[in-house]
C-alpha positions in Angstrom: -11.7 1.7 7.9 -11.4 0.5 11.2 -8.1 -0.8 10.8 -7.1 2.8 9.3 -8.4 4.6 12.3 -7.0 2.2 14.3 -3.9 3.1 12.8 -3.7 6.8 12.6 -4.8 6.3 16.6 -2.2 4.1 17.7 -4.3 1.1 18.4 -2.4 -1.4 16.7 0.6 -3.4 18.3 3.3 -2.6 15.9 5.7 -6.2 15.2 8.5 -6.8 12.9 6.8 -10.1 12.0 2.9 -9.9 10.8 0.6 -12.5 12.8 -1.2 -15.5 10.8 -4.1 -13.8 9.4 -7.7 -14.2 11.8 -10.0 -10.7 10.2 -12.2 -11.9 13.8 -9.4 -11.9 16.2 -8.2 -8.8 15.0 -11.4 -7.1 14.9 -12.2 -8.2 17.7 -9.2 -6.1 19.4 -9.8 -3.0 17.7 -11.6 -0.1 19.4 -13.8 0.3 16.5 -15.5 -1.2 13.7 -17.3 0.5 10.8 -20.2 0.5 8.3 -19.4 -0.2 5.1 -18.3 3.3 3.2 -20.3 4.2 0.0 -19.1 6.5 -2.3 -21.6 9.3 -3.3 -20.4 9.6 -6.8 -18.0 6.4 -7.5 -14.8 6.9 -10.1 -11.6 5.4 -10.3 -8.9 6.4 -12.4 -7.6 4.4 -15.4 -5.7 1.0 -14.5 -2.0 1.5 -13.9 0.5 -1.5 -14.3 2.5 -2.5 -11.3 5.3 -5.0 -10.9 5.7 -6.8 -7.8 9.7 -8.3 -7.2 9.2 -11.0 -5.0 12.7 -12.3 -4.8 13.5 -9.0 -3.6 11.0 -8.1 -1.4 10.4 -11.6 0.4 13.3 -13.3 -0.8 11.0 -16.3 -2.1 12.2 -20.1 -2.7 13.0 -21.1 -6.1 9.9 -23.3 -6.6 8.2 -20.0 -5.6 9.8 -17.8 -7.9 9.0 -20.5 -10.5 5.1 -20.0 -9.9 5.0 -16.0 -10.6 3.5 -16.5 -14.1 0.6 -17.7 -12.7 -2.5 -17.4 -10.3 -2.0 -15.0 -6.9 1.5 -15.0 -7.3 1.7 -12.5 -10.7 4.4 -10.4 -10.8 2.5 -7.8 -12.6 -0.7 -6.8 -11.9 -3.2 -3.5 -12.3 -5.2 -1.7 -9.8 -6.9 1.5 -10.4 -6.7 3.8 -7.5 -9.4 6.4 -6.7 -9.2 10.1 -7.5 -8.7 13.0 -5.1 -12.1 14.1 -3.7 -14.3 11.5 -3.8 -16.7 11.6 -0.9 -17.8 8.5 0.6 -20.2 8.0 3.7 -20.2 5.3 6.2 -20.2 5.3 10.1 -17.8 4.5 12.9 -18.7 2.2 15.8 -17.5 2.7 19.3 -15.6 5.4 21.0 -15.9 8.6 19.1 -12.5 9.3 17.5 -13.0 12.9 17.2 -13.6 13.5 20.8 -10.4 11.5 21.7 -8.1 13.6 19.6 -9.2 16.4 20.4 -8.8 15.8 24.0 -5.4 14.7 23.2 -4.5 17.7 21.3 -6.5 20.3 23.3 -8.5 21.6 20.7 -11.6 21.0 18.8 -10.7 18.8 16.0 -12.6 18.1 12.3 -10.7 15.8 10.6 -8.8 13.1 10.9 -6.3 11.6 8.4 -5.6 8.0 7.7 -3.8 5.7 5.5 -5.5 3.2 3.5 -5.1 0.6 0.9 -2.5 -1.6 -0.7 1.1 -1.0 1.4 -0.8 1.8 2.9 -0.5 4.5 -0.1 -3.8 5.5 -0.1 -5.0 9.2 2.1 -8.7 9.2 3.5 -9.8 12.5 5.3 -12.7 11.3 7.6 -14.9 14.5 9.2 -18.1 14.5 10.9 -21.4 14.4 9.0 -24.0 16.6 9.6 -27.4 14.3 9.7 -27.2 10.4 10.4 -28.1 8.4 6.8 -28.4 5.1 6.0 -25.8 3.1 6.2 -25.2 -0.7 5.1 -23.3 -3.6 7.7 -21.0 -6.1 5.8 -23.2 -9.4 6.5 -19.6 -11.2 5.8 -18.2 -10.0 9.0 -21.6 -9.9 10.8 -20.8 -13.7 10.2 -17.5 -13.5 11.8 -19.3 -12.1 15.0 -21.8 -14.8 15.2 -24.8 -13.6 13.6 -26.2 -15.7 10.3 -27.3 -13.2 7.6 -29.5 -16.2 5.9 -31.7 -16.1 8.8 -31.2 -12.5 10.0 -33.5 -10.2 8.0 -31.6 -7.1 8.4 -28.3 -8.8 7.3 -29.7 -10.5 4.3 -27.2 -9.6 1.2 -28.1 -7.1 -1.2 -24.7 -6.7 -2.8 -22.2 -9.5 -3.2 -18.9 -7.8 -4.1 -16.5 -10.5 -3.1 -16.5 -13.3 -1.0 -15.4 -11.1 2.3 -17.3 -8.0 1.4 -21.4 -9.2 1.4 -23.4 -5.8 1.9 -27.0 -5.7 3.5 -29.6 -2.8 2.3 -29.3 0.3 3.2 -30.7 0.4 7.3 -30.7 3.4 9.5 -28.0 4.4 11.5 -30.5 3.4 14.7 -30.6 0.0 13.8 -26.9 -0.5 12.4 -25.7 0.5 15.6 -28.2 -2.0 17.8 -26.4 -5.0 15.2 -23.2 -3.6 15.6 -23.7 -3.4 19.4 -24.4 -7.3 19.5 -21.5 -8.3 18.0 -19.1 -6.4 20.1 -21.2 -4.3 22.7 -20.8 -0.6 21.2 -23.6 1.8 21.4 -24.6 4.1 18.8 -22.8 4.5 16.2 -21.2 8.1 14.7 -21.7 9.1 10.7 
């Protein structure tokens, strides 16, 4: 999400050529960074299949081309996307995006739209909750920032999803802002 707001913002450098890949580094030079968001009633839709043409799109070696039946490199793969109106809940870290676009565009403003996902094709609305709730970190990049979720109780893992998404129990917004705030110095954080 931060990288979406980022985004839909204009905090990201655009470049022709994308930079070697450092989640820390480029974190670390966004305005924000976010709680994980939860989905108060989780779907998806059923898988659909989807072919990736990588001699045309990257123009791969041979020896490349010749490893597409196997591993990362598949030419055709499934996702399952998520269907319109799912609500999740999370929380934003740092200067409150709301405010700055609507000072920018002289009016109060609710919602803010943002593209997510694979090649961006995803649509998130994000507005303002009404009461703070509980949120949970990602003790993965907690790690990035420094801080060791084996020997921090508040980061300890409660759900291992993948490798680079490690989620903590649910904590109040209170104290997922004084975490957040360590690794980067942001105060208070905005559901």
């Amino acid at each position: 999400m931060s990288y979406a707001i980022g985004g839909a913002l204009g905090a990201l450098r655009p470049s022709v050529v994308l930079p070697e890949k450092d989640y820390r580094r480029d974190l670390a030079a966004l305005p924000w960074l976010c709680s994980v968001f939860e989905a108060r009633n989780p779907a998806l839709l059923p898988p659909i299949g989807k072919r990736l043409n990588l001699d045309a799109e990257g123009g791969y070696p041979k020896k490349i081309m010749d490893a597409t039946g196997t591993g990362n490199l598949k030419t055709w793969f499934f996702i399952q996307e998520v269907p319109p109106g799912v609500v999740y809940d999370g929380a934003i870290f740092g200067p409150d995006p709301f405010d700055m676009v609507s000072r920018q565009e002289g009016r109060e403003v609710g919602q803010i739209v943002v593209r997510t996902g694979r090649h961006l094709g995803g649509l998130v609305a994000l507005t303002r909750a009404n009461d703070p709730s509980h949120v949970r970190l990602n003790a993965h990049t907690a790690n990035l920032f420094g801080m060791d979720p084996r020997t921090e109780e508040a980061l300890s893992v409660d759900v291992f999803a993948l490798y680079d998404m490690q989620f903590t129990r649910p904590m109040e917004l209170a104290a997922a802002a004084e975490i957040v705030g360590a690794w980067r110095g942001f105060e208070g954080g905005r559901p």
